[in-house]
C-alpha positions as CSV (number, residue, x, y, z in Angstrom):
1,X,-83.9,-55.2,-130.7
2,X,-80.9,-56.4,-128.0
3,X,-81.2,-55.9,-124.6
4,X,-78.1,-53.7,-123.8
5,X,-77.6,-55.5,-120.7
6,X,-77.9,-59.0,-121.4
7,X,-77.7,-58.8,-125.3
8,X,-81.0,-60.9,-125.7
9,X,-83.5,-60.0,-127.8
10,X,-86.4,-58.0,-126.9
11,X,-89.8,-57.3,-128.7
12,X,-90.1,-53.6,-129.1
13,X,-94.7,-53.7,-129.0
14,X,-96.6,-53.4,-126.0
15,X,-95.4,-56.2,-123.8
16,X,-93.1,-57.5,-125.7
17,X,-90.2,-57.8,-122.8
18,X,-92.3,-60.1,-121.1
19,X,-93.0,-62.3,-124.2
20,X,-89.2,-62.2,-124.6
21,X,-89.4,-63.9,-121.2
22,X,-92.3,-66.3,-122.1
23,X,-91.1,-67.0,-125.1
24,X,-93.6,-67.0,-128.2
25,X,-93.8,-70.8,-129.0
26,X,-94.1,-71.5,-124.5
27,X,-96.7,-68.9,-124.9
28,X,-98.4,-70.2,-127.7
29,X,-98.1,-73.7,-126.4
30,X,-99.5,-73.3,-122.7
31,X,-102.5,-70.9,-124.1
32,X,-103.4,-73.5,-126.7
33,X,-103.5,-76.2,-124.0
34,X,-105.6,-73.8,-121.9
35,X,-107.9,-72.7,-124.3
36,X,-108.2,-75.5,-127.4
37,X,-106.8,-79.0,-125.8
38,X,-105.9,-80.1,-123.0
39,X,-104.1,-83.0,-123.6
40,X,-101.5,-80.7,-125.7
41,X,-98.7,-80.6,-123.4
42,X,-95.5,-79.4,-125.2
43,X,-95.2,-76.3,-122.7
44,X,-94.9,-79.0,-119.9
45,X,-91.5,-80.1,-121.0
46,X,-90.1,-76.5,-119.5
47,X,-88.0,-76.6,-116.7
48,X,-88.6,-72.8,-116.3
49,X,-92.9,-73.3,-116.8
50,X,-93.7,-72.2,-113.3
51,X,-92.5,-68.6,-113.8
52,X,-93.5,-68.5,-117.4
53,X,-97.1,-69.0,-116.5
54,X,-96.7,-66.3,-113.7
55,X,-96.1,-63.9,-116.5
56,X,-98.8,-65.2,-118.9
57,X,-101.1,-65.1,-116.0
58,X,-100.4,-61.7,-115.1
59,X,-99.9,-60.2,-118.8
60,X,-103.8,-61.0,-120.1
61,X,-104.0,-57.7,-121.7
62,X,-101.2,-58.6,-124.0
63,X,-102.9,-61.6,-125.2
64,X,-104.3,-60.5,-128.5
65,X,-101.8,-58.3,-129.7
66,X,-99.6,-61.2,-129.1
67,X,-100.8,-63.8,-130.8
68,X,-101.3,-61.0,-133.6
69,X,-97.9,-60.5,-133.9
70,X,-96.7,-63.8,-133.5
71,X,-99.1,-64.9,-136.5
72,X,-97.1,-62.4,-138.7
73,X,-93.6,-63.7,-137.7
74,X,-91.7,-65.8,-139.9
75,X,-92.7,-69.6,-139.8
76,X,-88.6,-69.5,-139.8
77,X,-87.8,-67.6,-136.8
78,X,-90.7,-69.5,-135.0
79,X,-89.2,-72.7,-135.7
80,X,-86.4,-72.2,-133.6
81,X,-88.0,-73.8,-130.6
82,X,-87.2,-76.3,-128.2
83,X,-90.7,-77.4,-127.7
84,X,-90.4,-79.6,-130.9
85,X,-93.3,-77.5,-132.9
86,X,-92.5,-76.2,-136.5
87,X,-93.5,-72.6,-136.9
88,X,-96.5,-73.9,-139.2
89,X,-98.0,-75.8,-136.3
90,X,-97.3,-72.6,-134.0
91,X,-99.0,-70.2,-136.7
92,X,-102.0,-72.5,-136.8
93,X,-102.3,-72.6,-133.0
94,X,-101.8,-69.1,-132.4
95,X,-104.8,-68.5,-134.9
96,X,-107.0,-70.7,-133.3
97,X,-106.5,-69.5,-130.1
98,X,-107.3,-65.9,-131.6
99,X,-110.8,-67.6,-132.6
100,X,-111.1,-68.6,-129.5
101,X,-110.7,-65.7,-127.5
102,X,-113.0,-63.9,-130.2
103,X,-116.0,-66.6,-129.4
104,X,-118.4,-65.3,-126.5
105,X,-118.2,-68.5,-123.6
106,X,-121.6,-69.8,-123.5
């Protein structure tokens, strides 16, 4: 759905006008740095990073319903990045962070 104002697109689900801000594969990206490997650092190329983690960092409850939604999007429309992932790699890291999130921190 377009933003009226700005003519971007917007995610109609819970949250979804702050992952329009984020943007899924920055989302993806930083969380799977956080959470899987630290030396992944493909989020850190973003000129706009500091704001972007502002959101993430305040939008917590979004997280799985995110990364569920994200997982069904086409590998297609999740390659159109400029983070230099392919929508595979972006599936497969949006799933393991959904493990991870799952597992109980010991």
């Amino acid at each position: 759905m377009a933003n009226s104002k700005s003519g971007r697109h917007v995610f109609t689900f819970d949250g979804g006008d702050q992952l329009t801000t984020i943007g899924c594969t920055f989302f993806v990206s930083y969380l799977y740095h956080s959470y899987i490997d630290p030396s992944h650092k493909n989020w850190d190329s973003v000129k706009t990073k500091k704001s972007r983690i502002s959101t993430i960092a305040r939008s917590k409850c979004y997280y799985h319903g995110w990364l569920n939604q994200i997982a069904s999007m086409s590998i297609a429309r999740l390659n159109k990045n400029t983070l230099g992932l392919d929508g595979s790699t972006v599936k497969a890291m949006a799933l393991a962070i959904q493990k991870a999130l799952r597992e109980p921190l010991v």
